[in-house]
N, C-alpha and C positions, 0 to 999 in steps of 0.2 A: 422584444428588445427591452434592456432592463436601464433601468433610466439613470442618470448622472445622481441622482437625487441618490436612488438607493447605492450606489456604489460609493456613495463619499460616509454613507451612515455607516455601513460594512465597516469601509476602513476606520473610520473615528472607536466603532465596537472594538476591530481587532488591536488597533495600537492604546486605547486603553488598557484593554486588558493587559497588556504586554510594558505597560510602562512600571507595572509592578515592580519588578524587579531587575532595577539598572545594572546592580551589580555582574549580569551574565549576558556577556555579547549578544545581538540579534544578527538573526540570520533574515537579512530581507529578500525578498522573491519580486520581480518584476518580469512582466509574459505582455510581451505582445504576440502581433502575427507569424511572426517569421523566427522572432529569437525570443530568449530567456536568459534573464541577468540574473545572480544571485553575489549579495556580498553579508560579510559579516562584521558588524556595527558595534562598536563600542560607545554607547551613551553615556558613559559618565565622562570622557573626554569630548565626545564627539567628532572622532577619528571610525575609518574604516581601516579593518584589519585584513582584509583579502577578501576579493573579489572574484568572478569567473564568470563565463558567459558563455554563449553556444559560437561568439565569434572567435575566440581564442580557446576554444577546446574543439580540435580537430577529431570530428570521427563522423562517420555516414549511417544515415537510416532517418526514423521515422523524427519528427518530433518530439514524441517521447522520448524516445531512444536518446536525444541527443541529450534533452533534459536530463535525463538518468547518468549520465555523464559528465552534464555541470556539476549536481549532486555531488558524485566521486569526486569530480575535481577538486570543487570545494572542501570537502570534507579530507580531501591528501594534503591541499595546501594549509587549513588549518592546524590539523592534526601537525602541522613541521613546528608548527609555532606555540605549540602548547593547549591550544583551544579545543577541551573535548567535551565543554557542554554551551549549547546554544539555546536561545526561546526563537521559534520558528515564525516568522511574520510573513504572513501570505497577505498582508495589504491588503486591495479591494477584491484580491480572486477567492474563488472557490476553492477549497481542497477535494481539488480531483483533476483527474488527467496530467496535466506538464508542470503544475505543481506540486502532484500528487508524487509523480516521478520522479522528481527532483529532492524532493522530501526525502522516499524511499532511497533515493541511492547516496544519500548523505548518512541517511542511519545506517545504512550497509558498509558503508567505509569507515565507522568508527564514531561519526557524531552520536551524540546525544543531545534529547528535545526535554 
């Protein structure tokens, strides 16, 4: 089991790195058990710009699958709005699995990282 200790160090490393450069929306990722949130952040106002989740993107299969789908969503809803480059903020998770997916089907529909 990986302990609260190491999980808040992770985040503090990824969102450092990431405050770099305000000027380009972040794409944040949030995974629990059951769903996966993903929105896209505007820092220099401090507005979100669009949002999606596995509860308002209707489709069946696995976990992944469903991720791979917020992903898309994400990336159709941005893409309406002009937003075709993001910095991607996977928070305290790992990149792999239902981040990883989620990732991958945002660069497939047009995002850029």
């Amino acid at each position: 089991m990986i302990s609260q200790n190491t999980k808040l160090r992770r985040l503090k490393r990824v969102r450092g790195k990431l405050m770099g450069n305000l000027g380009v929306p972040r794409l944040s990722v949030f995974r629990s058990n059951k769903n996966i949130w993903a929105q896209i952040i505007d820092d220099q106002h401090g507005r979100t710009i669009v949002t999606a989740s596995t509860k308002n993107v209707a489709t069946k299969g696995t976990k992944t699958e469903k991720a791979t789908a917020v992903g898309a969503a994400i990336a159709a809803a941005a893409l309406k709005l002009h937003v075709k480059k993001v910095r991607f903020d996977r928070g305290l998770f790992r990149y792999h699995g239902r981040v990883k997916a989620l990732a991958e089907g945002a660069r497939s529909n047009g995002l850029q990282f």
